[in-house]
N, C-alpha and C positions, 0 to 999 in steps of 0.2 A: 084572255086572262085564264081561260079553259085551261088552255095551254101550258101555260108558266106554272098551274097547280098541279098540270099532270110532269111537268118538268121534276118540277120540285120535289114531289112526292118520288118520282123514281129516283131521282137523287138522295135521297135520304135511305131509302130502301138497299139501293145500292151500297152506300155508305155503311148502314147497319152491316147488311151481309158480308162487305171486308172487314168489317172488325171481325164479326164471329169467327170467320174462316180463321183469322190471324190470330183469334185467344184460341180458337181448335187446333188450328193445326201448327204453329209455332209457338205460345207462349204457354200450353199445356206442357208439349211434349219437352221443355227447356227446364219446368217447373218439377216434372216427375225426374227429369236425370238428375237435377241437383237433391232432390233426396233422396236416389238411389247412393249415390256416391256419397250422400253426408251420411246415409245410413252406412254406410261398407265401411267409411272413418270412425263412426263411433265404434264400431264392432271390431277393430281392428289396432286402436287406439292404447287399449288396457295398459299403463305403464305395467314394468317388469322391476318394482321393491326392491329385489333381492341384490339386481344386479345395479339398479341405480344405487344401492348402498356400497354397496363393492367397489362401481368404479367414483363413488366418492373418497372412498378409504384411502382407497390407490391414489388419489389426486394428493390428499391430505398427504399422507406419506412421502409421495413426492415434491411436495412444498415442504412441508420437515425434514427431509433432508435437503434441499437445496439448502434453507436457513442453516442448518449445523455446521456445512462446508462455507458458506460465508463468514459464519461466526468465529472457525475455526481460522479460517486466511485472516481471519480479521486480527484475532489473539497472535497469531504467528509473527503477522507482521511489525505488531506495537511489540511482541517480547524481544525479536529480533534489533528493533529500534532501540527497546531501553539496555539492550547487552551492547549494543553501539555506542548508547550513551556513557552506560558506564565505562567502556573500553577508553571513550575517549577522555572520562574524566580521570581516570587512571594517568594518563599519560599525560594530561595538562597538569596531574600533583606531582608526576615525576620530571619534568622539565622544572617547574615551582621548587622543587629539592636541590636541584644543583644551581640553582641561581645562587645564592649561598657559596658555593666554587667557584663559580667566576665572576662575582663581585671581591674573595678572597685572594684569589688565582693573579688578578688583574691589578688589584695592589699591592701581593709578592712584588710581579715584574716588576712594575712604577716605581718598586720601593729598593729592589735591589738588582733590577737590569737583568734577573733571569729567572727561570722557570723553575718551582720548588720541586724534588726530586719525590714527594711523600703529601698525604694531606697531614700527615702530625708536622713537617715542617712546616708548612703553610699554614697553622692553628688549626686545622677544619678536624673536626669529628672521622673515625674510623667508618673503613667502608661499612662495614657491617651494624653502624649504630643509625646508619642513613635508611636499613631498612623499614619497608612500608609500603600499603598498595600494592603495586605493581613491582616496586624496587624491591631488587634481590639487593645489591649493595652500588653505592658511589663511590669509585675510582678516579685517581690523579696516574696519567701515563706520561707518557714521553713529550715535550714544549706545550706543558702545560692543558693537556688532551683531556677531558673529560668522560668517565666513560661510565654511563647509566646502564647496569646488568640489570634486566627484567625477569620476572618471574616466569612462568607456565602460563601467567596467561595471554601471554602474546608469542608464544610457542617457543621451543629451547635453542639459544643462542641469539636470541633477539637483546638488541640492544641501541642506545641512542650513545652518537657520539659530538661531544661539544667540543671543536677546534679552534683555537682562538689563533689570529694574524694579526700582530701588535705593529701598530702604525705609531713606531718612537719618533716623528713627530710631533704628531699630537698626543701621544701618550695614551692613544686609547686601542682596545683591544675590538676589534671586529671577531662574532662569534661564529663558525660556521658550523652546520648540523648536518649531521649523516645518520642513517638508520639504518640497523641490520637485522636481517631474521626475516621475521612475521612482515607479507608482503601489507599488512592493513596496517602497518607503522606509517607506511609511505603515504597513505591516503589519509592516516589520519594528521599526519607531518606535513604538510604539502611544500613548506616552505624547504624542507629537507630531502638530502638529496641521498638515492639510496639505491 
């Protein structure tokens, strides 16, 4: 039993002594570098105000103008939309004008087997009372031709042309359209050919 206490006893002893050695010689020396180095980061740390306000401004500025330029494409593109819009309403009230000549045009023919040489033969209003919009004046041309002169704002010599091919079988007039001038007639015309 001597024994086992003298066991024991150096086993504990021994025990002790690797701790100490391992709080001396490793968990001291682990414990002073971490506050050498936390000390060298606080010392070293200090923001700089001046220019963190700086490169906020700058940030700022450059988020304010990115906005402006989005807002500006943005405006651009709706004012560009509503001059589209308006272009095209334009041109749907000057098709709407001559409908009026070829509902008159088409029962001249029916009514006397030819084409009125004049819109005052045909009853229609003078070209120039047809203006409006877009229409510069409504013209009556050669078998019954219709010819819608536009203003400046679908550029100069732009024009829609309504051709009528009368099928005296049945008595009705098939309309055909043609556009000239301004290449945005054709795209806003699609049915017309030009």
């Amino acid at each position: 039993m001597k024994q086992f206490a003298l066991t024991l006893v150096a086993v504990l002893v021994g025990g002790f002594l690797a701790l100490l050695g391992y709080d001396q010689f490793v968990v001291k020396p682990r414990e002073a570098e971490a506050a050498r180095v936390d000390a060298a980061d606080r010392v070293t740390v200090a923001p700089d105000l001046a220019q963190a306000r700086g490169e906020a401004q700058s940030i700022a500025a450059e988020v304010e103008a990115s906005l402006q330029r989005s807002v500006d494409k943005a405006r651009n593109g709706m004012d560009a939309q509503a001059r589209e819009m308006d272009r095209r309403a334009l041109l749907t009230d000057a098709v709407q004008r001559a409908t009026m000549f070829r509902v008159s045009l088409t029962e001249y023919y029916q009514t006397n087997g030819r084409w009125p040489q004049s819109a005052d033969e045909a009853g229609l209003p003078l070209p120039e009372e047809m203006r409006g919009g877009a229409v510069r004046s409504v013209t009556i041309g050669e078998q019954g031709l219709v010819i819608i002169a536009l203003d400046d704002t679908f550029g100069a010599g732009s024009e829609i042309r309504l051709k009528p091919r009368m099928n005296d079988d049945a008595g009705i007039a098939d309309w055909r359209c043609e556009v000239k001038g301004d290449p945005a007639l054709k795209q806003a015309l699609p049915r017309c050919q030009g």
